[in-house]
C-alpha positions in Angstrom: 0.0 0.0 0.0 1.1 3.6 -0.9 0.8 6.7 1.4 1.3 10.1 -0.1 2.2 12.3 2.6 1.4 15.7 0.4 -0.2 16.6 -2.9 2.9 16.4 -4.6 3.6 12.8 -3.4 0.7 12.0 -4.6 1.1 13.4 -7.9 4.5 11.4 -7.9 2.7 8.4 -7.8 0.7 8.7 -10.0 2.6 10.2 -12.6 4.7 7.1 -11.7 2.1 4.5 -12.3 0.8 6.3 -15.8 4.5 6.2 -17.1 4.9 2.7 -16.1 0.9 1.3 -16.9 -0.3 0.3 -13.2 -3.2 0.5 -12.4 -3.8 2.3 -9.1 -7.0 2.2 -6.3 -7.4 5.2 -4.2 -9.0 4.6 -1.2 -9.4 6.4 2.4 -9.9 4.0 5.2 -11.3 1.6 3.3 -15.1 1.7 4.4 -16.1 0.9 0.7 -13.3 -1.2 -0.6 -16.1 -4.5 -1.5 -18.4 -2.3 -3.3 -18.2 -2.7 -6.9 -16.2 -6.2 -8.4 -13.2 -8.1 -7.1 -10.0 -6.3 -8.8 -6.5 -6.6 -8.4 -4.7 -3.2 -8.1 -2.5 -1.0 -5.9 -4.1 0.7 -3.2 -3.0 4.3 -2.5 -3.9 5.2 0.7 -5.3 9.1 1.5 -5.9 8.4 5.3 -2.3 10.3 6.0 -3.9 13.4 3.9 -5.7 14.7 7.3 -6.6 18.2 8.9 -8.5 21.1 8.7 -7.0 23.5 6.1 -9.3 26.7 6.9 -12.8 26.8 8.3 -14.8 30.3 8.8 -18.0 29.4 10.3 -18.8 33.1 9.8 -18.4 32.7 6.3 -20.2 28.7 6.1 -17.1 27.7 4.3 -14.8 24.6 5.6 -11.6 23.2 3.9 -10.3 20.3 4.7 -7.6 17.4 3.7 -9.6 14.7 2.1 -8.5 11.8 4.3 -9.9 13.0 7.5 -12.3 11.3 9.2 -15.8 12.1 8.4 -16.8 11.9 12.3 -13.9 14.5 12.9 -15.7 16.8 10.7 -18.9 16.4 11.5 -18.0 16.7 15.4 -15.5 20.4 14.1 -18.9 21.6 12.7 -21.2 20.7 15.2 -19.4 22.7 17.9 -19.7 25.6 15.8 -23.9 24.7 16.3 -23.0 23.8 11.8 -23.6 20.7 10.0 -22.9 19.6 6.7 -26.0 19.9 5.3 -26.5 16.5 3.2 -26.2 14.7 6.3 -23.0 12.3 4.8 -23.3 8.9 7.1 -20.3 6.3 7.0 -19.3 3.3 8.6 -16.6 3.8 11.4 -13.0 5.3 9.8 -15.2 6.7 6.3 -13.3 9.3 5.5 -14.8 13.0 3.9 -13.1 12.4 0.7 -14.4 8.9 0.3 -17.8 10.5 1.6 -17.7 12.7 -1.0 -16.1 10.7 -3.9 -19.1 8.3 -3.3 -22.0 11.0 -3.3 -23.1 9.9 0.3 -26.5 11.8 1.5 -29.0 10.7 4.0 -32.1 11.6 4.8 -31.9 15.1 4.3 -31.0 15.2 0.7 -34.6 15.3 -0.2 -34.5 19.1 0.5 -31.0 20.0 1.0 -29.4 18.8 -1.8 -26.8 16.2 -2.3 -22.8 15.8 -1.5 -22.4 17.8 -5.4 -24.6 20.3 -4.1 -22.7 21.4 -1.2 -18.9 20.4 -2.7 -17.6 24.4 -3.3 -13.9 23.5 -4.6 -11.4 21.2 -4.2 -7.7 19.8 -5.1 -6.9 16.8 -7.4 -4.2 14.8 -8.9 -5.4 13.8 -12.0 -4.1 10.5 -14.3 -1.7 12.4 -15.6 0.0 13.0 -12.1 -0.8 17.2 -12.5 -2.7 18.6 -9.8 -5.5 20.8 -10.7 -7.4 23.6 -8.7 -11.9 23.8 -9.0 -14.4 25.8 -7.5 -13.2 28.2 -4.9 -13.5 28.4 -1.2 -16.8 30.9 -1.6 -20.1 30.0 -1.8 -20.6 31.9 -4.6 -18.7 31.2 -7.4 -19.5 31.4 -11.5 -16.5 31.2 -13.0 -15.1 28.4 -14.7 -16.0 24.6 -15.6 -18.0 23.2 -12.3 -15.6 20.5 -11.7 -17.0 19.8 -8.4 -20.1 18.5 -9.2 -18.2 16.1 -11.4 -15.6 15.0 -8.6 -18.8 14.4 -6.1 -19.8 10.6 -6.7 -17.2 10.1 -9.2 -16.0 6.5 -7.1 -12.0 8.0 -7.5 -12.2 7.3 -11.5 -11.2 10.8 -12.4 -8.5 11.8 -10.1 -7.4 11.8 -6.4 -9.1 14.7 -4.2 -6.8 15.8 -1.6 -8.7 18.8 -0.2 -12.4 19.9 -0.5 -13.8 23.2 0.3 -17.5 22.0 1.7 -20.3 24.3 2.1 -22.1 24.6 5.7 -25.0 25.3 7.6 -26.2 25.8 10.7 -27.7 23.1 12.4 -31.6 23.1 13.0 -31.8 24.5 17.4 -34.4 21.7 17.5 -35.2 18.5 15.6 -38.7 16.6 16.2 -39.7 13.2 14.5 -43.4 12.8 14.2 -44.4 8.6 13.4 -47.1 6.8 12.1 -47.5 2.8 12.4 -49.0 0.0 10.8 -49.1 1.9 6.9 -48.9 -0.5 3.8 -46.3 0.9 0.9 -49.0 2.9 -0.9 -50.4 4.5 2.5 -46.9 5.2 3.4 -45.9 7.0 0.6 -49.1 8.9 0.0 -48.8 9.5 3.5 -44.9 11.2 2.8 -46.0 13.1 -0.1 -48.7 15.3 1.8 -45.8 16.0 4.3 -43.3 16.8 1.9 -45.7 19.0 0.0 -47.6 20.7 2.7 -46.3 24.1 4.1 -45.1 21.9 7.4 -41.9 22.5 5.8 -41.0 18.7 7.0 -37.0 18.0 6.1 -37.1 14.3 5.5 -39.6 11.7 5.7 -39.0 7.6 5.3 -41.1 4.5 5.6 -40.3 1.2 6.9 -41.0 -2.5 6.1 -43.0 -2.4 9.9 -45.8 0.1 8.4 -43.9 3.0 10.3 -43.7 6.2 8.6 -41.0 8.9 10.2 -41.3 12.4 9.4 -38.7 15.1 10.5 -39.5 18.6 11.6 -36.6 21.0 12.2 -35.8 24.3 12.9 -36.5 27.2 15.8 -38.2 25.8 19.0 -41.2 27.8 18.2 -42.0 27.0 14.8 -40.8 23.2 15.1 -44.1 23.4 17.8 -46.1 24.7 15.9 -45.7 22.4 12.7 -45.7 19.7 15.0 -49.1 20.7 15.7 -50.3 21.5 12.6 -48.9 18.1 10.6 -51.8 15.7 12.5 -54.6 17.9 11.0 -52.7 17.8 7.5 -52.4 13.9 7.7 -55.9 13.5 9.3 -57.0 11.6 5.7 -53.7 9.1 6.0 -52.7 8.2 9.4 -52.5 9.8 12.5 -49.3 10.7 14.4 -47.0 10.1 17.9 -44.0 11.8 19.3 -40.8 9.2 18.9 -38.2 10.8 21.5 -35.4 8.3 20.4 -35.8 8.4 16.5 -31.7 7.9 15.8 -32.0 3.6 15.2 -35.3 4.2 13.1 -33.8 7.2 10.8 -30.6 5.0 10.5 -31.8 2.1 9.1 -33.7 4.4 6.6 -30.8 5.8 5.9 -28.6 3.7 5.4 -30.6 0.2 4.8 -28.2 -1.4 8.5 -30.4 -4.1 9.8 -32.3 -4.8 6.8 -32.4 -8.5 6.6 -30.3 -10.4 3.8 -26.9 -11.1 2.5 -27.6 -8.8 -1.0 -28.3 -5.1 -0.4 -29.6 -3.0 -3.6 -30.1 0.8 -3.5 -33.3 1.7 -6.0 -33.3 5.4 -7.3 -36.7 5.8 -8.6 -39.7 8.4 -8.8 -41.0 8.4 -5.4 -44.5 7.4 -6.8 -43.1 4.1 -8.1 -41.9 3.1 -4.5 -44.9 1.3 -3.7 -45.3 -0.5 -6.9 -41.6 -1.8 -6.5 -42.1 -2.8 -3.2 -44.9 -5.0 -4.2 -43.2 -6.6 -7.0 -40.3 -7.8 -5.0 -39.5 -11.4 -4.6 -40.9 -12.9 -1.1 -38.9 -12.4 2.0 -37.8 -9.2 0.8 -36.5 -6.8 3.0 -37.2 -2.9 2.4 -36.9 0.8 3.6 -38.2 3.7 2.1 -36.3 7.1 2.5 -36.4 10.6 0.7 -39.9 10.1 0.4 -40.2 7.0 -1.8 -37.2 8.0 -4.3 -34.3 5.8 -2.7 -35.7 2.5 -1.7 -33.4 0.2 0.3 -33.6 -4.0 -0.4 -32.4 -6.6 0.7 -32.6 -10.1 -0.4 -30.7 -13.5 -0.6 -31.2 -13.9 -3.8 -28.1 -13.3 -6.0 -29.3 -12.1 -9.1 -30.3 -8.9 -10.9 -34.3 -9.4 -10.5 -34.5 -6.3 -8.6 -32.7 -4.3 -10.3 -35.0 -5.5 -13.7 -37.6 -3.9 -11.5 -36.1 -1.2 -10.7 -35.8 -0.2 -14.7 -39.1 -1.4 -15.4 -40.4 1.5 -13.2 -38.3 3.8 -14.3 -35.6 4.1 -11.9 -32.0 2.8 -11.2 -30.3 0.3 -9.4 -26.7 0.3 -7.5 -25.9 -3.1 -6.0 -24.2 -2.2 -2.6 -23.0 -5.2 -0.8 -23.2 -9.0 -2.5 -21.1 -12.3 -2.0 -18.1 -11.5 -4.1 -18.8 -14.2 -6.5 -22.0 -12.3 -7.2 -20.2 -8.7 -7.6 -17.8 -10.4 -10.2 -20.7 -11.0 -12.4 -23.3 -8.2 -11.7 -22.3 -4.6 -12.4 -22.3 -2.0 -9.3 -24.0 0.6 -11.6 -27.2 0.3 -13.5 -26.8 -0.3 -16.7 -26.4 3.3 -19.2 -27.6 3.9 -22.4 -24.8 3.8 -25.4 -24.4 7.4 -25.5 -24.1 8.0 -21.8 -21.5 5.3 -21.9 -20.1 6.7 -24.8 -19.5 10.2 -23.2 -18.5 9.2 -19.9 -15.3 7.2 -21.6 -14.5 10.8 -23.0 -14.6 12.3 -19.8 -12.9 9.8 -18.1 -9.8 9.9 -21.2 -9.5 13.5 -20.5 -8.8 12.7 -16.7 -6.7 9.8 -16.9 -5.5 9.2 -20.4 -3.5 6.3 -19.3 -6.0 4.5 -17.2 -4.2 4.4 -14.3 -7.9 4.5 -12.1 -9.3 2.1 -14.8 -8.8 -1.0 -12.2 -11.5 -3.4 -13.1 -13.9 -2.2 -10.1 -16.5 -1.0 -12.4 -17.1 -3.2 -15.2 -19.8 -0.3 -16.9 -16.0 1.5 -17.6 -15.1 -1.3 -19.5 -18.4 -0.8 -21.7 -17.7 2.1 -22.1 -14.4 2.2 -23.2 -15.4 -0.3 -25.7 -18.9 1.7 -27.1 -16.4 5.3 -27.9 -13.9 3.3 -29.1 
């Protein structure tokens, strides 16, 4: 394993490895090493990359070294009473730049955007071993190519990110999560969509494979009360609703699909108004949880093949297999499958990152499609 100890030794490397043809993985702590298929490679490590490189919480804007701990910088934040507003979760040791590179939201995506949406500027090494400068470290900024929102979810196939300027926001003074219990798919989503759309102003909202429904309310003591008083009244025609005091397991498993029961996980991207539909369709003993209000749907099965994700299309949406016996990732793509032009155009980008193909490590056999198709 390789660990830079600056931006320049990582550009070293990797200028190394495109001269020589190796193929290199870039990885934090390793959190998401078995998504995507079995591969042989290099691993360059950017857990030594760590710090805080500026932070203004006057200003919103934090910049940070891309191997630091995502916990470290959620904890920075939250003493400043900030957050980073697309609510990143990891497993233990996930790293910001991994966090990042993988397009990690939670719950509050729905209405605060996504990891692109909130990724100002950063620093990269691309194939070519040249370090490049995006974005800047202001939240407004119009100059330029928008890089960052082509670095955010990227998987490390277009260069190394060794510092990211991240927009902030202060954290809500209070947070209240309102449930309902015993709702079938279609209840629960109709039941999510009057939130979402009512002037409650509710922040997320999720469904689980139990029939309960959580909705969030945050914000000012005062107006959290009085939303929380008005949202029974809204919902009167779906469900009625309780107080939950300790919301935290509920919202994770949401968020995150932990606990769901079965050795293959799938994340579904999907109009929310599909989610019930899918649901339905799904094989028996199925596990399932709805979150941003129907339009990620969580499964989990034991069944290793691609029926849900033949769903998942039928119904218009996408789906990413997350965690699968390795024999199983070897065969079935991580990515849903992209039509010929999209294929086509994302070789291009990825040539004019890394010419050489140094990132090109097998992880992702759509690359190799693609490759092929703009050929």
């Amino acid at each position: 394993m390789l660990e830079p100890r600056d931006t320049a030794d990582l550009a070293g490397i990797i200028a190394d490895a495109a001269a020589s043809g190796r193929k290199l993985e870039l990885r934090g702590h390793g959190t998401k090493a078995d998504f995507g298929a079995p591969r042989e490679a290099e691993v360059v490590s950017l857990a030594g990359l760590t710090g805080v490189v500026d932070y203004d919480p006057a200003e919103l804007v934090l910049t940070v070294r891309a191997g630091t701990p995502l916990a470290e910088v959620q904890s920075l934040v939250a003493g400043e009473g900030q957050m980073l507003a697309f609510e990143p979760w990891g497993d233990a040791g996930a790293t910001i730049g991994g966090t990042v590179a993988a397009g990690v939201a939670g719950s509050r995506r729905v209405t605060a955007g996504s990891a692109r949406d909130h990724l100002l500027g950063l620093t990269a090494v691309s194939g070519r071993g040249e370090v490049f400068v995006a974005g800047a470290k202001v939240v407004k900024n119009v100059t330029g190519y928008d890089l960052p929102k082509l670095m955010a979810g990227s998987w490390g196939r277009l260069g190394a990110m060794t510092e990211l300027t991240l927009k902030v926001l202060p954290a809500p003074r209070e947070v209240v999560t309102l449930a309902a219990r015993g709702l079938d798919p279609a209840a629960a989503h109709a039941a999510m969509a009057c939130a979402l759309g009512s002037n409650a102003e509710v922040s997320a909202a999720a469904a689980l494979a139990d029939g309960t429904v959580l909705l969030r309310v945050a914000g000012f003591a005062p107006s959290v009360a009085a939303r929380c008083a008005a949202l029974p009244g809204l919902l009167a025609g779906h469900c009625a609703l309780e107080r939950v005091e300790d919301a935290a397991p509920l919202w994770q498993r949401a968020m995150t699909g932990a606990g769901l029961k079965g050795a293959v996980r799938w994340d579904v991207h999907l109009p929310p108004r599909a989610a019930p539909a899918l649901i339905a369709a799904l094989p028996a003993g199925a596990d399932w949880a709805m979150d941003w209000g129907g339009g990620r749907v969580w499964i989990c099965t034991d069944a290793e093949d691609d029926t849900v994700r033949a769903l998942a299309a039928g119904l218009g949406g996408e789906a990413r297999l997350i965690a699968a016996p390795a024999a199983m990732r070897a065969q079935v793509p991580a990515f849903h499958p992209r039509a010929r032009g999209v294929l086509a155009l994302e070789a291009r980008v990825r040539r004019a990152f890394d010419p050489k193909g140094v990132f090109a490590t097998g992880r992702f056999a759509e690359d190799a499609d693609a490759d092929a198709v703009s050929a």
